[in-house]
N, C-alpha and C positions, 0 to 999 in steps of 0.2 A: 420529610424529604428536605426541607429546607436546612435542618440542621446537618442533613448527610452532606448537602452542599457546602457548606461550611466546611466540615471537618476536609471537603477534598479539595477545596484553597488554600486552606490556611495550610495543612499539611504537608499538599502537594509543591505550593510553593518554599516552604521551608524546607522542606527533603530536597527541593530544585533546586534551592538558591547556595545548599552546603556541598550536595556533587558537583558545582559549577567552580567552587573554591578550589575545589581537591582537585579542577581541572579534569573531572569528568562530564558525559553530557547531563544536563540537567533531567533528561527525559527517564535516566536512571531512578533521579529520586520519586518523578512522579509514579513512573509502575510498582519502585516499593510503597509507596502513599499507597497503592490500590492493593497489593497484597497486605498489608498490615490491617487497614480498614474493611477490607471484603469480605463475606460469607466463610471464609476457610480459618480466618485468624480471628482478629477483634469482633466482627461481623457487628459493625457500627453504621452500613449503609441499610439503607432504610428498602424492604423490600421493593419500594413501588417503583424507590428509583430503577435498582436490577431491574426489574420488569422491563423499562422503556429505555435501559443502557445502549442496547442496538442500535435504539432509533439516536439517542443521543450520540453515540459513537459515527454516526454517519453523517449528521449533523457537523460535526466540526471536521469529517473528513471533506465533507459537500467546501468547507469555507478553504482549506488551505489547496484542495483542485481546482477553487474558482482562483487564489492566489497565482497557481500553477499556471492556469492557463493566458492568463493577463500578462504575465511574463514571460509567453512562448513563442519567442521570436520564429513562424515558422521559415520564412526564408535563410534564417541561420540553419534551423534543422534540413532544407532540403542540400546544404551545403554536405553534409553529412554522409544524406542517401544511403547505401545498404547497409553498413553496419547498425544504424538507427532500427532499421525494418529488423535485421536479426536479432537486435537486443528483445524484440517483443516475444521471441518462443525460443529461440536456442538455449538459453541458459536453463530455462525452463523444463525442456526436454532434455539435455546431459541430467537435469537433475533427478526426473521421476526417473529416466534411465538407470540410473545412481544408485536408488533405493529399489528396485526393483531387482539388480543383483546381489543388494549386500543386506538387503532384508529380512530376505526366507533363510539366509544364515545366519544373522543375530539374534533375530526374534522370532523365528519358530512361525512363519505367516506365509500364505500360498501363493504366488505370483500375483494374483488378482489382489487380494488385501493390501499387500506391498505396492501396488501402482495408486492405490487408495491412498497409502500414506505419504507415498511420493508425492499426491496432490492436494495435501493435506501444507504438506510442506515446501512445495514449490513455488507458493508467489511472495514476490518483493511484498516490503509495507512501503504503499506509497506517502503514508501519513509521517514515516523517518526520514526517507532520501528526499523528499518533494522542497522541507523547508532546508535541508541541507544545500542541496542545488540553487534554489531562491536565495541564497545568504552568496554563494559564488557567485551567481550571476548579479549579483547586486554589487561584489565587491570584484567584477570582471574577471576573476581567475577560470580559466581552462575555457574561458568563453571565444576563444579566438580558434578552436575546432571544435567551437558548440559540444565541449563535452556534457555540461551540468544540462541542455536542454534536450539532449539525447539520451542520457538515463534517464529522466523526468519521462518523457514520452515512454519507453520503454518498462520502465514501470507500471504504468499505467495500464499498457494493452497486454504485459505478463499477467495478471491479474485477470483480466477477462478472459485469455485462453487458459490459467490451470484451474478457473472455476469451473469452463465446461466443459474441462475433461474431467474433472472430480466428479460433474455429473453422470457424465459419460460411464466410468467404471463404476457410481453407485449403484445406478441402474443395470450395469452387467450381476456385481453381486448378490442383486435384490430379484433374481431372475430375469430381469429383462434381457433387449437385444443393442446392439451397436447398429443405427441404421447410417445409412448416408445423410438423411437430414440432422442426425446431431449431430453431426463430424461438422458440418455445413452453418453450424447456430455460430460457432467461432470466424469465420469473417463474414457473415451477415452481421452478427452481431455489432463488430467491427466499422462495417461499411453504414450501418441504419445509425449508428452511436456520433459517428462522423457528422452524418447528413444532418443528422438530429439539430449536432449543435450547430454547426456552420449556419443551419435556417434559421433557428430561432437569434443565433448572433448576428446576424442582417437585418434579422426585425427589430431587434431590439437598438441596434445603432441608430436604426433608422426615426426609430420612436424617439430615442433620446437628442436626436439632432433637431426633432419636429419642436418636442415640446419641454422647455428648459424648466428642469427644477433641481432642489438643490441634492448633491449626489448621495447623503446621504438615502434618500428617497429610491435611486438609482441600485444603489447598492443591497436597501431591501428588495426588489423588482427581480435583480439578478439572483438575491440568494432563494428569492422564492421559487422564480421557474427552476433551479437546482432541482431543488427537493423536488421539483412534478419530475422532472426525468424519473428518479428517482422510483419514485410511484409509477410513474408511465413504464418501467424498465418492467416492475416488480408484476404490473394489471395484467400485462401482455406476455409472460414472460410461456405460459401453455403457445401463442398465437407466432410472436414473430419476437427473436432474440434483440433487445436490443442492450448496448451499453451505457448507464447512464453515466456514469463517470467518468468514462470518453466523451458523452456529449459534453459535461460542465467543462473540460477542460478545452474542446473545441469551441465551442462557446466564446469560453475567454477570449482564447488565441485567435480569435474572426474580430472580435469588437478590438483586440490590439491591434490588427492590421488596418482596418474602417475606420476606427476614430482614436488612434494614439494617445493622444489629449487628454479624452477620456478616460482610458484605462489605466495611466500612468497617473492621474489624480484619484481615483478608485483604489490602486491597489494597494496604497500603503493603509488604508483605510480596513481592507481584509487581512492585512498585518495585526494592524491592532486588536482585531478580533481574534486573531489565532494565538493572541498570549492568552485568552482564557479556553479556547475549543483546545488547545493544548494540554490543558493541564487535564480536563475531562474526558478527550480521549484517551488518554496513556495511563492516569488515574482507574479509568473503566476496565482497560484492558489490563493492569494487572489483577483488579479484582476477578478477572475471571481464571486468574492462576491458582488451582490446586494444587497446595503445597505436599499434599499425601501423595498425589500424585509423582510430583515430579522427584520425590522422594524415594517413592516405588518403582522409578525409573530405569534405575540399575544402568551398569558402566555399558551395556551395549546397547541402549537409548540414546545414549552419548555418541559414541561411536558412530552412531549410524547418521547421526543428524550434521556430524562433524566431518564423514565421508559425502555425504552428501553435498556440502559446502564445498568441497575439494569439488564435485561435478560439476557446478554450479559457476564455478570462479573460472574452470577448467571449456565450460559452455560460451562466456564471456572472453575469455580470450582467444576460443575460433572465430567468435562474431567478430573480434577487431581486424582479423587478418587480412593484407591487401588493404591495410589504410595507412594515411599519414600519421598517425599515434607513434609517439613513440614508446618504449617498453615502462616509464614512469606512466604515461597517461595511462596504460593498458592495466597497470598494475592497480588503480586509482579506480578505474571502470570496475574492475574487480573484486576490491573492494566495497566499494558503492553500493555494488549486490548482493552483499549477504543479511541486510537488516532485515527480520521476518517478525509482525506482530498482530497487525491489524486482520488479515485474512485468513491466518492461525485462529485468529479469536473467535471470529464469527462462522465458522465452518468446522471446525476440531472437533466438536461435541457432536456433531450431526450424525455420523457412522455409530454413533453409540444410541442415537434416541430412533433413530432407526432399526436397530436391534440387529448391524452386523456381532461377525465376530471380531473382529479385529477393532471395534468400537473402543475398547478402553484402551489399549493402545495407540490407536489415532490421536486420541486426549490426550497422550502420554507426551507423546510425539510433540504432538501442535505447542502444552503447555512447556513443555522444556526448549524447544525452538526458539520460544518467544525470549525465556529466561536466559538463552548464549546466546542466540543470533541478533534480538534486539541491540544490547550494550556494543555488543564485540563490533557490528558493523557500525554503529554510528558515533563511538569512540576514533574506531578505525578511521572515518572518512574526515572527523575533526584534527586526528594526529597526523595525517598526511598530506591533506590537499595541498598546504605552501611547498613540501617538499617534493610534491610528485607533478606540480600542472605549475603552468606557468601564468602568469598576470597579464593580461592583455594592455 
């Protein structure tokens, strides 16, 4: 394992540091790191790491959402108000919309399977836009109508609502039923995810204002109760929905409000950590790209993922209507949405170990998503922000 680790530093950062030259984003070079070095191509990583990649992959999402939330000015985002709230399922829903009509015409698949791959491929990666936005709000641009902290958040809660509606339709296609209590797990989830963090970020200020030590210390404390959400989400998840990565990012954004001070000597602290949960997340997630796959893809794979995108952008610009945006901001917002990798990664495979039919297809789907939508949007949002948002 150690030496897999290796190969996906040294790699990762050298493939990082040559897309950064050429003026691309670096995160390019780390997901080829991970398809070069993965199970499909050189297959140089070391089984036991794949084994515990999930866990590892959450791990440095857990560090750049406590980033997120440290930096979440909420009284900037109540500035905001509904378009914030729509970004969390409108873009969303245009999208499974999306592939739900142009599905069972390119790919041969039943309404049902088609809302599967809609949700397959409906959630933002919060792990691309999150340090995108953190890099604006650090260098003030578009922060003077809280746009970088209004995608942030909206990312975040896209991602717990097209989880369980994925669940939602796998359970129709596996024979089950649609009850009211699952339709009902998306804003409990929600509201419990909330609550979660807000209490524990009061307790935890409260702790750190009792008992002074040094923040490194701090900073373990906070990445640890992460991880219990986490677990707490996963223990309860038959009992009662909750969101753990709404909570880490609630969290933050209570202990920015309670003790300023603190959070703003903390956070650049989980910067520096996320130069290496960086390279291992994105590194991880190309390794779970199969290249036969995406090979076997065929032009209306493409097609479909690329219409889809048109929904998606198309969802995003109803959510801005009736705001002070003007048609650069909205255009910007727009683009902001299309990076898809992290929740492709960890859910694409599941319709297939499940044993639907439209299983390898969802793979198909999720694995080629990652491979347009990753670059295309997070290039997109590094070639436009000066020219589309303005500098506070």
């Amino acid at each position: 394992m150690l030496t897999s680790i290796a190969y996906i530093f040294l790699l990762g950062l050298t493939l990082g540091s040559i897309f950064r030259k050429l003026k691309f984003p670096s995160l390019f070079g780390m997901i080829l790191t991970g398809v070069i070095l993965g199970p499909y191509v050189l297959n140089m990583l070391s089984p036991s790491l794949l084994a515990i990649s999930v866990d590892l992959r959450q791990m440095a999402l857990v560090v750049i959402l406590m980033r997120a939330g440290l930096g979440l000015d909420v009284k900037a985002l109540k500035k905001v108000g509904r378009p914030a709230l729509l970004m969390c399922f409108v873009p969303a829903c245009f999208e499974i919309v999306g592939v739900i009509i142009v599905a069972p015409l390119l790919l041969d698949v039943s309404y049902l399977e088609a809302a599967i791959i809609g949700t397959v491929l409906a959630a933002v990666s919060p792990a691309i836009i999150v340090p995108k936005m953190l890099l604006l709000i650090d260098k003030k641009i578009g922060t003077n109508k809280s746009i970088p902290q209004m995608i942030m958040a909206g990312g975040s809660v896209d991602d717990v609502f097209v989880i369980v509606l994925f669940t939602v339709f796998t359970s129709l296609a596996q024979g089950g039923e649609v009850s009211a209590a699952s339709m009902m797990q998306i804003p409990i989830s929600i509201i419990t995810g909330l609550i979660l963090g807000i209490s524990v970020g009061v307790a935890l200020t409260a702790l750190f204002k009792r008992i002074h030590t040094r923040d490194s210390i701090k900073l373990l404390v906070m990445l640890s109760t992460a991880f219990l959400f986490l677990t707490l989400e996963h223990s309860l998840k038959d009992k009662l929905a909750i969101s753990g990565l709404l909570a880490i990012m609630a969290m933050g954004a209570t202990m920015l409000q309670l003790y300023p001070v603190l959070a703003k000597r903390i956070s650049p602290k989980f910067s520096k950590l996320w130069v290496a949960a960086e390279i291992i997340l994105f590194v991880l997630v190309g390794a779970t790209v199969d290249i036969e796959y995406a090979a076997s893809a065929g032009f209306a794979t493409v097609i479909v993922i690329l219409l889809a995108l048109v929904f998606r952008m198309f969802g995003v610009f109803v959510s801005m209507t009736k705001t002070s945006l003007s048609w650069r901001e909205r255009l910007f917002c727009m683009i902001a949405y299309i990076p898809k990798a992290t929740v492709q990664a960890a859910i694409g495979s599941l319709p297939l170990t499940m044993g639907l039919p439209c299983g390898k297809i969802a793979l198909t789907v999720a694995v080629v998503s990652i491979i347009i939508s990753a670059p295309l949007g997070a290039f997109g949002i590094d070639a436009t922000y000066k020219k589309l948002l303005t500098k506070e």
